[in-house]
C-alpha positions as CSV (number, residue, x, y, z in Angstrom):
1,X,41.3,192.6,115.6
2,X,42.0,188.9,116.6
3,X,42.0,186.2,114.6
4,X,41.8,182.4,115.1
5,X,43.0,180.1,112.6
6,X,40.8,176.8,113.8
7,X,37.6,176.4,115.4
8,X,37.7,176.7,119.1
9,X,36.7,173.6,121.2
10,X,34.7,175.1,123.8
11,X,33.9,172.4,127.0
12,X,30.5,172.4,128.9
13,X,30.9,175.0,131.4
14,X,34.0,176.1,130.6
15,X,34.6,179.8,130.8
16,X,35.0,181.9,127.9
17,X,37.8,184.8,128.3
18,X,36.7,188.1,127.0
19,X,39.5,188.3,124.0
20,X,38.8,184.9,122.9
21,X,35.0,185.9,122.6
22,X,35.8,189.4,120.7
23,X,37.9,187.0,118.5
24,X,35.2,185.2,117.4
25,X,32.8,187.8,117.2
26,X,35.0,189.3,114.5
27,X,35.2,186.3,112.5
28,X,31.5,186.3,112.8
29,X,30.9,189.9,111.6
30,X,33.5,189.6,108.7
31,X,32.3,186.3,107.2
32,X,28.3,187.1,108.0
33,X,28.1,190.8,106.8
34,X,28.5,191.1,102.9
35,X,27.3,194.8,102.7
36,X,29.2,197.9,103.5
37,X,27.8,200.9,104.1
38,X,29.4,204.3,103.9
39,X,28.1,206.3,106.9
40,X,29.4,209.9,105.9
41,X,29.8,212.0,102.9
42,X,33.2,211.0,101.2
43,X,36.3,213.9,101.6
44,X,35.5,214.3,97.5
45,X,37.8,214.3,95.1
46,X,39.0,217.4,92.2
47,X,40.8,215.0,90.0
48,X,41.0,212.1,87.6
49,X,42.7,210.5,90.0
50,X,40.6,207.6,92.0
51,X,40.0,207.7,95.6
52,X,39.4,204.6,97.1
53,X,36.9,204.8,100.2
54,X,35.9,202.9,103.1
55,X,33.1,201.2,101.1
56,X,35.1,197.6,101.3
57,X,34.7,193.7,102.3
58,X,36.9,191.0,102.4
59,X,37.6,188.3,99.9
60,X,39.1,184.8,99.9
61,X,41.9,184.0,97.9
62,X,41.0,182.1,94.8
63,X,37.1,182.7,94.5
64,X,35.3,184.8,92.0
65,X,33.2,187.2,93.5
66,X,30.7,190.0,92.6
67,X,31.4,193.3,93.8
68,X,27.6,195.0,93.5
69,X,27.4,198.9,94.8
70,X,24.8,201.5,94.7
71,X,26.8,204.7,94.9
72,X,24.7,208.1,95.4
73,X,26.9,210.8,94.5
74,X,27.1,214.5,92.8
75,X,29.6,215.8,89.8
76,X,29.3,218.2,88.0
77,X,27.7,217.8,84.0
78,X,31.0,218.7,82.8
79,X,33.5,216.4,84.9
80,X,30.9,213.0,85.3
81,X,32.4,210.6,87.8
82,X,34.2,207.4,87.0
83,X,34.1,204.4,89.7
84,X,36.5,201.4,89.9
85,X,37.5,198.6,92.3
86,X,40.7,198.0,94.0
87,X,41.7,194.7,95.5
88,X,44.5,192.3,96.5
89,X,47.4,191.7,94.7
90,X,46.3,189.2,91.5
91,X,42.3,190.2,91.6
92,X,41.4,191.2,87.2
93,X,37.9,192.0,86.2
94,X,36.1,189.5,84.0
95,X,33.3,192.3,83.4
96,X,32.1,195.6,84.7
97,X,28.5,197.4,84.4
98,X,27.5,200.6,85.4
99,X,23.8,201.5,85.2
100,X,22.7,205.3,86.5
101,X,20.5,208.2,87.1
102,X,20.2,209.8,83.5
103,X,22.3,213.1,82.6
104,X,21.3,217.0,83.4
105,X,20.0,217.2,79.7
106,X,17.4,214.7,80.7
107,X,17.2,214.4,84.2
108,X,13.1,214.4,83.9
109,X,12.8,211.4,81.3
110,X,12.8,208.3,83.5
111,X,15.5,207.2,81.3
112,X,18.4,204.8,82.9
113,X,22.0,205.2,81.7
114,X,23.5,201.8,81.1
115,X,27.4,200.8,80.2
116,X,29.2,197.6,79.9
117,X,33.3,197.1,79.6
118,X,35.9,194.8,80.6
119,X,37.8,197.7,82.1
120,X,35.9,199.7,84.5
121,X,37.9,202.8,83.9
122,X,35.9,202.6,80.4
123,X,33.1,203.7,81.7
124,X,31.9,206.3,83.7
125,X,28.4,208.2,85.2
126,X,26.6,211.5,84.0
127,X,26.8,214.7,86.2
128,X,24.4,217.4,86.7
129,X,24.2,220.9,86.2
130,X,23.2,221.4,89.6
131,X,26.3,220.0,92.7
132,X,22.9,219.7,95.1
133,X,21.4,217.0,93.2
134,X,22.4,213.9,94.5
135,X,22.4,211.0,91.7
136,X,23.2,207.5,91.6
137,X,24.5,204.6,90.4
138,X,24.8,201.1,90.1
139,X,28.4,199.5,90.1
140,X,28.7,195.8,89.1
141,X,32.2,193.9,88.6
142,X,32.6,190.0,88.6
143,X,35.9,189.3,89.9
144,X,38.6,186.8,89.8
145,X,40.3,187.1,93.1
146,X,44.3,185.6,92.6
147,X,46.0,183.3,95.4
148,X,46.1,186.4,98.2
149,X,43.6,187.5,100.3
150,X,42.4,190.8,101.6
151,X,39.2,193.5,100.6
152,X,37.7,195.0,97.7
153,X,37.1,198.4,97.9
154,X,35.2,200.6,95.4
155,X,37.3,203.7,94.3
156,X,35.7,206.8,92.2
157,X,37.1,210.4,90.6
158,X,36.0,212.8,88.5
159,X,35.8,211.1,84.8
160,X,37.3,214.3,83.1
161,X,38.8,217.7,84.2
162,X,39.4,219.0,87.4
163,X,37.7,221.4,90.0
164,X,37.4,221.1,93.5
165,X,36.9,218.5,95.8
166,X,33.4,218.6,96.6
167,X,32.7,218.7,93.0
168,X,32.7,215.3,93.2
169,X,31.5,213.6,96.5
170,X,30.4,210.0,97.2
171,X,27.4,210.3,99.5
172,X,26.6,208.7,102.5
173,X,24.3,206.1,102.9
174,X,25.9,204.1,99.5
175,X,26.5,200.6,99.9
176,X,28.8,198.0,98.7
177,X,27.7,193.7,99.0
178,X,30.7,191.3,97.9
179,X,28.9,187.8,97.0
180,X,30.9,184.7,95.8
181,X,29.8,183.4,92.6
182,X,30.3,180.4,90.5
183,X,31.4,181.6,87.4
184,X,31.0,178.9,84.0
């Protein structure tokens, strides 16, 4: 990708070369498109360890930002899943929240599962009994991003134990928004 550091002047009738268009056209997608949106199943993951995936979107240097993703997933009962966020060098966590699908020992109560920390690793999502039911969850951090730029990107593992690696899959079709926020 191409990247311009000032606004191009652009004449009446000038032409417009191809690469200085694609240029633009990426600056345009990266600053207009908040939302990303995982469009295959994740690898998976057999371990504690976290995974970051593809779910990610740029953020300014010096900004505070919320990071907001609906994550459909399966793990099993006994491992849950845990979810973070990974970002440039600097970037802490003011707060996290994680709101999901209820566990396998109430799966049919309408309950929501709700968690609040301020360390994501803190907190993590019920599995089920069954690896075929897809669940999901609701990832929120508020961010301070530090003087470098780069992405977020939301990571996930298994919250406990080990098994194999689709034991614990991030689904496609889950979504991550990055908003700037005020923060007072």
């Amino acid at each position: 990708m191409s990247t311009w550091n000032e606004r191009p002047t652009i004449a009446g009738f000038d032409v417009l070369e191809a690469e200085d268009l694609d240029a633009i056209m990426d600056q345009i997608d990266l600053a207009s498109s908040p939302v990303a949106v995982l469009g295959a199943n994740h690898a998976g993951v057999a371990n504690t360890t976290l995974a970051t995936t593809t779910l990610a979107r740029p953020v300014r240097a010096s900004q505070y930002v919320i990071a907001d993703a609906m994550a459909f997933y399966c793990a099993p009962a006994a491992g849950d899943i845990k979810f973070n966020y990974t970002g440039p060098s600097g970037t802490t966590l003011i707060r996290g929240f994680l709101m999901s699908h209820p566990s396998s020992t109430d799966a049919d109560a309408g309950d929501i599962y709700m968690k609040t920390d301020t360390n994501l690793n803190n907190l993590s999502a019920p599995g089920r009994t069954s690896l075929t039911d897809i669940m999901w969850c609701r990832v929120v951090g508020i961010y301070s991003v530090g003087a470098t730029a780069g992405s977020l990107a939301l990571q996930y593992a298994r919250a406990t134990g080990t098994g194999t690696a689709s034991d614990t899959q991030l689904k496609a079709g889950s979504t991550l928004r990055v908003t700037p926020c005020e923060v007072v």
